[in-house]
C-alpha positions in Angstrom: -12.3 1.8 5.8 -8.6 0.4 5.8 -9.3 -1.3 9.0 -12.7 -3.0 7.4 -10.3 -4.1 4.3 -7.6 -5.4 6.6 -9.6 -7.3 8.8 -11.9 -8.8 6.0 -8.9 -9.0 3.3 -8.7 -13.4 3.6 -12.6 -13.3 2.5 -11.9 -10.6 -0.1 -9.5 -12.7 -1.8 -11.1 -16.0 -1.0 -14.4 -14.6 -2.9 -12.1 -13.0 -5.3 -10.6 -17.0 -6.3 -13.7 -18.5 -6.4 -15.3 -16.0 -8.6 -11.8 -16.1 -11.0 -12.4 -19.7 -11.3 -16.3 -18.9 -12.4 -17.4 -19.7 -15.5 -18.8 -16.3 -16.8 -15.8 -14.8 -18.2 -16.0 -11.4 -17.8 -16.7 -11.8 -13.7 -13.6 -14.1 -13.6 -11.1 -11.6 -16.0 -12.3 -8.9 -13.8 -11.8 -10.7 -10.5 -8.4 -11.8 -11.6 -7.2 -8.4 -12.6 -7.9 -7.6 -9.2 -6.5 -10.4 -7.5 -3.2 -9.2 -9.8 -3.3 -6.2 -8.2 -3.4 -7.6 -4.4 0.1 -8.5 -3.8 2.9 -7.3 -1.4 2.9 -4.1 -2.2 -1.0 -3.5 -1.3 -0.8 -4.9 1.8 2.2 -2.6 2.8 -0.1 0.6 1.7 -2.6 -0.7 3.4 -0.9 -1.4 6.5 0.8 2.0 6.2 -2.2 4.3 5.8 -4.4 2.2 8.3 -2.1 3.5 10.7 -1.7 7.4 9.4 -5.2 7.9 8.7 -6.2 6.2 12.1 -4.1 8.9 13.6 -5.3 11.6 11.9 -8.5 11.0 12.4 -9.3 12.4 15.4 -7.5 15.9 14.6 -10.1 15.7 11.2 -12.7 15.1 13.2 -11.8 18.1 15.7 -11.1 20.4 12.6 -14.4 19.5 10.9 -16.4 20.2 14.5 -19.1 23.1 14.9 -16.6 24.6 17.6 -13.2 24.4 17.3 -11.0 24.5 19.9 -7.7 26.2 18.5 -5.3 25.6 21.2 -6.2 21.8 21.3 -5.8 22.1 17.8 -2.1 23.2 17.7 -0.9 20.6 20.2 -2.7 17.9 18.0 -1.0 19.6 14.9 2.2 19.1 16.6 1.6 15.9 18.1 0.6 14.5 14.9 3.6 15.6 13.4 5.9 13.9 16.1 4.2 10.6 15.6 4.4 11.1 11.5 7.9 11.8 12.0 8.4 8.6 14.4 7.1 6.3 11.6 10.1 7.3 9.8 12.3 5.0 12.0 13.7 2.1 11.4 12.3 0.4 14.2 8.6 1.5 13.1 9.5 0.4 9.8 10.1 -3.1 11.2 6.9 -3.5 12.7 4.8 -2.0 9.9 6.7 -4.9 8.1 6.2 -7.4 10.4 2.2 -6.4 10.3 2.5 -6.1 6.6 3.7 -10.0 6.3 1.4 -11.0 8.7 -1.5 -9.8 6.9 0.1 -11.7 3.9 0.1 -14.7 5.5 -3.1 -14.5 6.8 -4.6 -13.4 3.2 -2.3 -16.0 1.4 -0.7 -13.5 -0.9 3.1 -14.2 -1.9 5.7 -12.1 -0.3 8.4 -13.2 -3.4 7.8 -12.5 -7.0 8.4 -16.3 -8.8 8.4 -14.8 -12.5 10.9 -12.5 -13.6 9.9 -8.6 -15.4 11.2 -8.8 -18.7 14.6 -7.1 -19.6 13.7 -3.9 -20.6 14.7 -3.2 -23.7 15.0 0.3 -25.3 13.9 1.6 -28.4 16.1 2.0 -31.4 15.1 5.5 -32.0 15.8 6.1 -28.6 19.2 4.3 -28.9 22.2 7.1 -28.2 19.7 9.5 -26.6 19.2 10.8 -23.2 15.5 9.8 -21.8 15.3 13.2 -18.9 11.9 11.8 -17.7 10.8 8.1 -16.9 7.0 8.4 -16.9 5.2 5.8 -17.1 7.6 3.6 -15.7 6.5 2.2 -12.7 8.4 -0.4 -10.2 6.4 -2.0 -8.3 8.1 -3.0 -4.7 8.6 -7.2 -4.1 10.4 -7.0 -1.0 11.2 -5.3 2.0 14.1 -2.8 1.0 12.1 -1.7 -2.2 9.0 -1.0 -0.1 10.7 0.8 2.7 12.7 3.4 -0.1 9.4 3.5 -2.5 7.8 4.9 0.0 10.1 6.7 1.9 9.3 5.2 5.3 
């Protein structure tokens, strides 16, 4: 399914633009919440778990078999491992980021966030106290550095 939405991802947010620009409103809030949603960050998941659950795969399909091979099993185990571990590099960081722009550019989503978040600013009965737990706060990756330690690649 990741590959279908990566390969069709130009027409998915062409058709998401025209239908943002309709003029039945509800079609075009919806379709530009969703076109909100489609920025750098998605097409870095995406990239990322195209390629894990691509390699996964065929263990799942092996483990979901009517006979199962145990010993082949294992060595997938452990092969998958090694390659999990591998995209842990620096150098496959680079080219899941190099695919990840790509499929930007191809999809025309912006790589660079133009507005500003607001200054957070904290509330005055939370003024002098210690906040343990930052739920609900959410940063969203916008560039290369913050994608790579958000998701711990």
């Amino acid at each position: 399914a990741c590959h279908n939405v990566m390969d069709r991802l130009p027409a998915i947010v062409q058709v998401l633009e025209e239908i943002a620009s309709e003029k039945h409103p509800q079609r075009a809030v919806e379709a530009r919440g969703i076109l909100a949603q489609i920025d750098l960050n998605f097409a870095g998941c995406l990239v990322l778990f195209r390629k894990v659950l691509s390699d996964s795969k065929y263990l799942s399909d092996l483990l979901q078999s009517k006979t199962v091979d145990y010993s082949k099993v294992v060595e997938l185990v452990e092969s998958l491992k090694e390659t999990l571990i591998q995209y842990r590099s620096h150098d496959s960081f680079e080219e899941m980021w190099g695919e990840t722009l790509e499929l930007c550019t191809r999809s025309s989503i912006e790589t660079t966030r133009h507005k500003p978040n607001r200054p957070r600013v904290i509330s005055k009965v939370l003024q002098g106290s210690v906040v343990a737990s930052t739920l609900g706060q959410h940063e969203v990756p916008d560039n290369k550095h913050t994608f790579c330690v958000s998701n711990s690649v």
